[in-house]
N, C-alpha and C positions, 0 to 999 in steps of 0.2 A: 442441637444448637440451631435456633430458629434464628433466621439474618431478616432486621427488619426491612420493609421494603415501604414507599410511597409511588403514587401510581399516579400520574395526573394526565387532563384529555388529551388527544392529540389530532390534526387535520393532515389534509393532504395538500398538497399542492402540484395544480395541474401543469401539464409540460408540454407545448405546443411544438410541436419539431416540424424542420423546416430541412426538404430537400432540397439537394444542389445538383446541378445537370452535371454530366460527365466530363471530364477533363479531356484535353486535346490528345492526351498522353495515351488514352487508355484506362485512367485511373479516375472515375467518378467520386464526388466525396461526399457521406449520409453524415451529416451534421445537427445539430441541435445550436447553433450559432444564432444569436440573438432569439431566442426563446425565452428568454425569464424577463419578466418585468423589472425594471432596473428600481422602482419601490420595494422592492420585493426584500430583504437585507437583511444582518444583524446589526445595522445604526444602533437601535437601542441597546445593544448588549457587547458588541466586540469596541474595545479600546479608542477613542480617535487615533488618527494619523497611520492605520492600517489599509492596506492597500486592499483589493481584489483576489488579488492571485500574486506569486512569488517571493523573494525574500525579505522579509521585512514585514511584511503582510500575512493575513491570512487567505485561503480557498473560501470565498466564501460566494455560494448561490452558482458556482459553475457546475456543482454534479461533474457530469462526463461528457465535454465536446472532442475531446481530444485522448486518447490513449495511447501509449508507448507500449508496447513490447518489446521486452529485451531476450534473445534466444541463442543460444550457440549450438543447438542442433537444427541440422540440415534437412537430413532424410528421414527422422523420426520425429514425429508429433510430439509438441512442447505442451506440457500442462498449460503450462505459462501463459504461451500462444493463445490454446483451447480456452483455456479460460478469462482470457483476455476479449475474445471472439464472442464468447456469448455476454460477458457483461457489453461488450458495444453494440453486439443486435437489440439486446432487450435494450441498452438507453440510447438508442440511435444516435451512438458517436462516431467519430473519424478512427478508424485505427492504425497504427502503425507499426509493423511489426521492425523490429531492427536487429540484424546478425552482423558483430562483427567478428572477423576474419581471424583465426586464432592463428597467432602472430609467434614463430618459432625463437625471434633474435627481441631484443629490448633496445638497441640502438637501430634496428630497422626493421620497420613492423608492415613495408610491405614483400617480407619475406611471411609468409603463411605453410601452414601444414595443409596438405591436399586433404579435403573432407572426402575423398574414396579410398587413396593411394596410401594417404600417409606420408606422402614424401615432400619433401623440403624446396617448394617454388615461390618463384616471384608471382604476386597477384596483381596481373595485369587486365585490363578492362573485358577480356576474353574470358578470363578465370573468372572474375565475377558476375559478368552472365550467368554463366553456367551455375555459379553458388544460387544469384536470383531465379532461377529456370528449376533449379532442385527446391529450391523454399516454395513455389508456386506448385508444384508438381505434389510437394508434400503436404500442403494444407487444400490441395480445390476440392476435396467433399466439404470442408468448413467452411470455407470462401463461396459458398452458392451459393452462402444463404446470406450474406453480407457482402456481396460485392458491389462496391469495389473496397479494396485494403490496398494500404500503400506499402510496399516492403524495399528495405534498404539495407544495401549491403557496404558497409563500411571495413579499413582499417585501423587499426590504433589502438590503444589502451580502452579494455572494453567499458568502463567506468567514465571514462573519457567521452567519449562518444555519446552513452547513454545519454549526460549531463547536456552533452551539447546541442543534441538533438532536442532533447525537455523542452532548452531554452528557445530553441530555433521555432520547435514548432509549439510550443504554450502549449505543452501536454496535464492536463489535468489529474493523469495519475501513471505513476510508474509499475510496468509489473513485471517481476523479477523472480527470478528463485532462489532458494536460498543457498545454492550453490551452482557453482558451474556443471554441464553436463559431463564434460570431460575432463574433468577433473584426474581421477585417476590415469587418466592416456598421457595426461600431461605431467604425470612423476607429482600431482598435490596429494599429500595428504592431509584428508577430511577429518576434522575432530570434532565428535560428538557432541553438538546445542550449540556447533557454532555456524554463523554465516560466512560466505566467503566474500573474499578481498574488495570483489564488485560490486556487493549488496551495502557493504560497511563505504566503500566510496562513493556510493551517490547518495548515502544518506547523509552525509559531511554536506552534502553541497545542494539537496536536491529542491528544483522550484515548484515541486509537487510532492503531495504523497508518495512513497513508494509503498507499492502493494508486493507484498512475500507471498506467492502460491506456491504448496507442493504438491498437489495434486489438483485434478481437475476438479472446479466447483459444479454444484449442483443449477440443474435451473430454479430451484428453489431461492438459491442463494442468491442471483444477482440482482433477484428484486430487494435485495437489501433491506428485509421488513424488520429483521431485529437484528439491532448492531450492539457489540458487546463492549462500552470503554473500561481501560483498566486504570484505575485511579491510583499515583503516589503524591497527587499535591503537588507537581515538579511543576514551572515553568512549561516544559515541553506535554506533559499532562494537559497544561490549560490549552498548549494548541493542538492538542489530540480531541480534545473534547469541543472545541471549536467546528471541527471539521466535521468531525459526528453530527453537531448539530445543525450543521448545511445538508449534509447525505440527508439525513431524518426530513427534516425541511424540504427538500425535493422528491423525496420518496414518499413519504407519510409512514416513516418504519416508528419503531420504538427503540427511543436508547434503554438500555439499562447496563447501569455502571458498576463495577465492581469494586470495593478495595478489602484486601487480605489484611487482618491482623495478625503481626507475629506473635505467636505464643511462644515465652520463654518455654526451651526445654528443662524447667525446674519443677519437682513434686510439691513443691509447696504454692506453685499456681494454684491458686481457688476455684473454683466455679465461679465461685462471687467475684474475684478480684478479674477474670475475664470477661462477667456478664457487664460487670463498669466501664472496663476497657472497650468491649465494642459500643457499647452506651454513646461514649465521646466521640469512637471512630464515626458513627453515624450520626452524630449532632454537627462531626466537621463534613461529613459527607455531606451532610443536608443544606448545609452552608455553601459549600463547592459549589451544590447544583444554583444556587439562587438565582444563576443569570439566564438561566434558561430558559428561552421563550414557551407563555403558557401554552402557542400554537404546538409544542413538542410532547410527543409525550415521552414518558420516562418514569423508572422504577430503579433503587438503590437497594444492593446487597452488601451486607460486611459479615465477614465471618472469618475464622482461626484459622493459624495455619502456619507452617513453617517453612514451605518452599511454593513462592508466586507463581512458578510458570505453570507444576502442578496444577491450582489452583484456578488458575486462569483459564488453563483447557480443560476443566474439569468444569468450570463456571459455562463454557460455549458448548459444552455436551447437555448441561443442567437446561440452559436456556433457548437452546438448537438456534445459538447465533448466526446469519447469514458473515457476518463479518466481525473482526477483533479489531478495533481500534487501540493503538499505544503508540504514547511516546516517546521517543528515543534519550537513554542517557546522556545527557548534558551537567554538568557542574561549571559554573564562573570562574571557580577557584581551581580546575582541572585541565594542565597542559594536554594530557591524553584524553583525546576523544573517543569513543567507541560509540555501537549500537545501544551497548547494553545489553546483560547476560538473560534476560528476564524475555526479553524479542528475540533473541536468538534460541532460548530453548524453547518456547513459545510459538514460534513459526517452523521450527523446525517436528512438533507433534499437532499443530493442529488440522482439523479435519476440514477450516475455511481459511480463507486469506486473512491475512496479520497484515495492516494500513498501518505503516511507521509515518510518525509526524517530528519533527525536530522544532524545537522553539525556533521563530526565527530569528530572535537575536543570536545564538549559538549557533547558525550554519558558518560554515566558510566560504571566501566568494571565490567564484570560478570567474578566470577571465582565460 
């Protein structure tokens, strides 16, 4: 089964970065802050009444000034981190690593577990020193080559924090993993293809991308040269592929997009009656793409199949994607929100980071 594909040029676009002297603090900050030409846009292509960046809006032409990291290991190296680390050296962003304090009681969360001891204290400005002094201790071979990073050690509902922090500092991308480290120490139990509780909570809310890594990415990968969208026609699709096309745009990568046809499990499927069937799929695929500026390039795949995530990591292996763009399960007519089963088994076997995008009419507002 041969998936038609179209192919058209694409440019680059150059990225001027601009150092910042060191902070009184101690903390210097390597930014890309006012580098893009503010001509520079999707005017012609994204919606009116769309913002820049946040809810309501799309991310558009900010690439990476700003990155979050979210981590709950102390003394052992975070993928998350690690790989948080070289996408901000290669795009000379701000980084920010953030640990919050895993918090033993649910009515008071500045009771915390000792990250050596194990035992049940109050997290007072002394203890958290000490947490910031292990997270410093545990990334400076990574930190040499990017310093300065800002890291922050916070209490609270770790979703919470995350969210807050996003908005505090206009983080351009969140990066997460798709479950907590300690998980198991804390009596959770993990069920297979799903994400946990703080991945699914700041995608309800979040004013950025969240980025799903589980392992460390390549330096291949942060140049971002080919990024893989996965296509369902959703709303939150269209802002998945929006976002795509700013990365591509600042990068000079290649999209290519993907969408699965389901093939009934019935024997009397034809060949013919499925070569019709993807026929359509990629006449509405081709349609999708239309708004796509000619500056981008990009190639379209449709092909059979019965389970997407499959599929999906099977497409990023085909195409040795830097990055999986999707996005997140939304319905209008759906009291229950989730991520969606599709990105959670999805980020949970791929071999690059998974970029969840949420329509923004479908986020929920955090105040």
């Amino acid at each position: 089964m041969h998936p038609r594909r179209a192919v058209l040029p694409g440019a680059r676009t150059r990225l001027v970065c601009s150092l910042l002297a060191p902070c009184a603090a101690g903390a210097a900050v390597i930014s890309v802050r006012d580098c893009f030409n503010e001509q520079d846009h999707l005017a012609d292509w994204v919606p009116e009444g769309t913002g820049t960046v946040g809810v309501g809006g799309v991310w558009a032409m900010r690439l990476f000034r700003t990155i979050l990291a979210a981590t709950d290991l102390v003394e052992i190296p975070d993928p998350v981190v690690v790989s948080a680390l070289k996408t901000a050296i290669h795009h000379k962003a701000l980084l920010i690593i953030l640990h919050v304090l895993e918090s033993t009681s649910d009515s008071d969360r500045s009771r915390v577990r000792d990250f050596r001891s194990g035992e049940d204290i109050v997290a007072g400005a002394e203890y958290v020193q000490e947490v910031l002094q292990a997270l410093r201790n545990t990334y400076y071979r990574f930190l040499r080559r990017h310093d300065p990073v800002d890291i922050l050690v916070k209490t609270g509902f770790p979703w919470m924090q995350i969210i807050a922090q996003a908005f505090r500092e206009k983080a351009d991308a969140i990066f997460l993993g798709p479950h907590a480290g300690r998980a198991a120490q804390r009596g959770v139990v993990r069920v297979k293809g799903r994400v946990g509780s703080t991945v699914e909570g700041v995608t309800k809310y979040e004013p950025c991308p969240t980025w799903i890594v589980n392992r460390i990415i390549s330096a291949r990968m942060v140049r971002l040269a080919r990024i893989l969208v996965c296509v369902d026609f959703s709303d939150s699709c269209r802002a998945a592929l929006r976002y795509a096309v700013d990365l591509a745009r600042s990068t000079g990568g290649r999209l290519i997009l993907f969408h699965m046809h389901g093939v009934p499990p019935s024997p009397l499927y034809s060949r013919e009656q499925y070569d019709t069937d993807v026929g359509r799929c990629c006449d509405r695929l081709q349609h999708f793409c239309a708004g796509i500026p000619a500056t981008v390039a990009f190639e379209y795949h449709v092909w059979g199949g019965s389970h997407p995530h499959l599929e999906i990591v099977r497409g990023a292996l085909k195409f040795a994607a830097d990055l999986i763009v999707m996005g997140s399960h939304t319905k209008s007519q759906d009291p229950k929100w989730y991520v969606g089963s599709a990105v959670e088994r999805v980020s949970h076997r791929s071999q690059c980071p998974v970029a969840v995008v949420t329509d923004p009419s479908a986020l929920l507002v955090f105040s």
